[in-house]
SERO-4910 file (N, C-alpha, C, O; in steps of 0.05 Angstrom, whole numbers):
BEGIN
 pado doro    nc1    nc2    nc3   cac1   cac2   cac3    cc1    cc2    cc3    oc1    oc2    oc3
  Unk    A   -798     25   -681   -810     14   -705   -824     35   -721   -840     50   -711
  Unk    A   -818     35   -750   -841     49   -754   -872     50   -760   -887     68   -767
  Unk    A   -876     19   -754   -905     35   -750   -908     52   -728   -919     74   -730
  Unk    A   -899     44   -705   -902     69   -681   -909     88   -691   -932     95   -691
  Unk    A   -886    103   -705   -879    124   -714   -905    135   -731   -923    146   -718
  Unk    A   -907    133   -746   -934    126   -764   -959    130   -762   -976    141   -775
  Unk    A   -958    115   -739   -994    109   -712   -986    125   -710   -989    138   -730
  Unk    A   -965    143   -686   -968    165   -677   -975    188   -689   -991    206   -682
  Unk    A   -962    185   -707   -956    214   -734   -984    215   -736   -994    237   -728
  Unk    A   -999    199   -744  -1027    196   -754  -1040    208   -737  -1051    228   -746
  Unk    A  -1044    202   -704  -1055    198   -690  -1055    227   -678  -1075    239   -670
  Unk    A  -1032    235   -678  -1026    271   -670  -1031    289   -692  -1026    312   -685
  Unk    A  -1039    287   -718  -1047    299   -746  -1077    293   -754  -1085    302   -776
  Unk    A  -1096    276   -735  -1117    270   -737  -1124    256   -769  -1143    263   -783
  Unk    A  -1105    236   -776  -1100    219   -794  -1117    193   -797  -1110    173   -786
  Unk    A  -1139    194   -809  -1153    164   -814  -1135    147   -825  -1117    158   -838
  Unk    A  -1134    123   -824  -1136    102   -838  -1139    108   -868  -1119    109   -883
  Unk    A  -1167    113   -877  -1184    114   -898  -1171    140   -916  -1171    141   -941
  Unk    A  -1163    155   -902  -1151    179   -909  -1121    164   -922  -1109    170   -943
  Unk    A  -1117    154   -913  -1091    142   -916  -1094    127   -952  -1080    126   -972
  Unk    A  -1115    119   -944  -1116     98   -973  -1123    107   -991  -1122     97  -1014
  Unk    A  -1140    143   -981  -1148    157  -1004  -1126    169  -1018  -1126    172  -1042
  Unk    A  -1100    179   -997  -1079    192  -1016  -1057    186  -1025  -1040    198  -1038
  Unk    A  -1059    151  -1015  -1037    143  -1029  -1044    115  -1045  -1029    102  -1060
  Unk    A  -1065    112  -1040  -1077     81  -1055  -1068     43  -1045  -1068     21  -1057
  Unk    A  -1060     52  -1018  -1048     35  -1002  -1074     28   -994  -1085     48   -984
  Unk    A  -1091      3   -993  -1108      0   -987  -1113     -6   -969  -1096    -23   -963
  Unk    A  -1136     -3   -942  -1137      5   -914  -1131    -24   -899  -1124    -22   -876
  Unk    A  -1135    -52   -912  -1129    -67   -898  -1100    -67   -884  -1093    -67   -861
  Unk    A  -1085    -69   -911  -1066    -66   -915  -1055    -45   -888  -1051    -52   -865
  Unk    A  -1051    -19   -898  -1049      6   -875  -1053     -8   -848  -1034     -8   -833
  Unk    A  -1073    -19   -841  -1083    -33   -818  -1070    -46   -810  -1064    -43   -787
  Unk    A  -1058    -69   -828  -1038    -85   -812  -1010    -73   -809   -994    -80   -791
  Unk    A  -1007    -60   -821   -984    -53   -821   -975    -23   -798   -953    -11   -799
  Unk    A   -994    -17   -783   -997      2   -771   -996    -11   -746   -993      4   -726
  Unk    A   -998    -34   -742  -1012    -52   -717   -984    -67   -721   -988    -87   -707
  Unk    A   -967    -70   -728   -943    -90   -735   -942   -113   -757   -921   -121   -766
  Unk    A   -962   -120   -762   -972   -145   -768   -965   -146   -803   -977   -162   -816
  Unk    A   -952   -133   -812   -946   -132   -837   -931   -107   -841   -934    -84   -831
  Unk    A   -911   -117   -859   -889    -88   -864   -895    -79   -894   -901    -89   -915
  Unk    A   -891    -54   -881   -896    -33   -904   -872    -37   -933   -848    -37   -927
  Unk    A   -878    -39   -955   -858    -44   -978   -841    -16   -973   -846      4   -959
  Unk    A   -823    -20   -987   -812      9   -999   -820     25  -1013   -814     49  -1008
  Unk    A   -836     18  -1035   -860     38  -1038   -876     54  -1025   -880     78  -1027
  Unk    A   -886     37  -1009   -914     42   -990   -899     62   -976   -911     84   -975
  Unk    A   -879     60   -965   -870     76   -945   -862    107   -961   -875    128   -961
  Unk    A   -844    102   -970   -845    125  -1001   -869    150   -992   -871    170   -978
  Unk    A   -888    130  -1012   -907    132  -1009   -923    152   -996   -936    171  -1005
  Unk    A   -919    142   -969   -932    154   -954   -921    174   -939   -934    189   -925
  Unk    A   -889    174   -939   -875    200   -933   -877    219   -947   -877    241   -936
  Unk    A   -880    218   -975   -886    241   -989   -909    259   -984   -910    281   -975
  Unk    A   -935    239   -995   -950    245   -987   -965    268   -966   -980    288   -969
  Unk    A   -947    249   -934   -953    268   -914   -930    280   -899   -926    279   -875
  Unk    A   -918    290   -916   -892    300   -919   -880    294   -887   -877    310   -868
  Unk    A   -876    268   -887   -857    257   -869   -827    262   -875   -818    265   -898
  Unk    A   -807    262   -847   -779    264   -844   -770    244   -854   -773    224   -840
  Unk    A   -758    240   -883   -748    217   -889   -718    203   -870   -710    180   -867
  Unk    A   -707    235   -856   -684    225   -839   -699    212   -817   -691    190   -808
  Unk    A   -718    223   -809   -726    211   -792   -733    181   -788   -725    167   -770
  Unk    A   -746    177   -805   -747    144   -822   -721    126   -832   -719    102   -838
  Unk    A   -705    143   -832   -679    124   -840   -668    125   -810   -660    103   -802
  Unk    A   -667    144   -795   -660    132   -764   -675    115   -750   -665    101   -732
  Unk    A   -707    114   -759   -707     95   -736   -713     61   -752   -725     43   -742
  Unk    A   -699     62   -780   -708     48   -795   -670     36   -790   -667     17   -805
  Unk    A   -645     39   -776   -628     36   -769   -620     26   -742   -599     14   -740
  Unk    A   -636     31   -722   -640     23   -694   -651     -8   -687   -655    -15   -664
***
C-alpha cells in the first residue's frame, strides 16, 4: 500500500507530519489519515508529495499495481 510506503519513507527521513503540510499544503489531518489507511491520497496529493520529497515515481506506480 502506499501509505506503508510513505509512513516508512517518512519515518526513515525523519519526516513530520507537519512538515508534510508545510511543503506541500496537504493539510495534516488529512496526511494523517491517509498515512494510517483511512483515507486515500488524490492524485494530486500524491504528485504532490513525490515531488516534493523527491520520491520514486516507479516506485509508486509498482506498488500502486500490486
Amino acid at each position: 500500500m502506499i501509505s506503508n510506503y510513505l509512513k516508512e519513507y517518512f519515518k526513515e527521513n525523519g519526516i513530520t507530519q507537519q512538515e508534510v503540510e508545510n511543503k506541500t499544503g496537504i493539510e495534516r489531518p488529512k496526511v494523517n489519515l491517509s498515512l494510517n489507511g483511512k483515507r486515500k491520497l488524490t492524485a494530486d496529493e500524491l504528485i504532490k508529495i513525490a515531488i516534493v520529497f523527491d520520491l520514486d515515481l516507479n516506485k509508486i506506480k509498482e506498488i500502486i499495481r500490486q
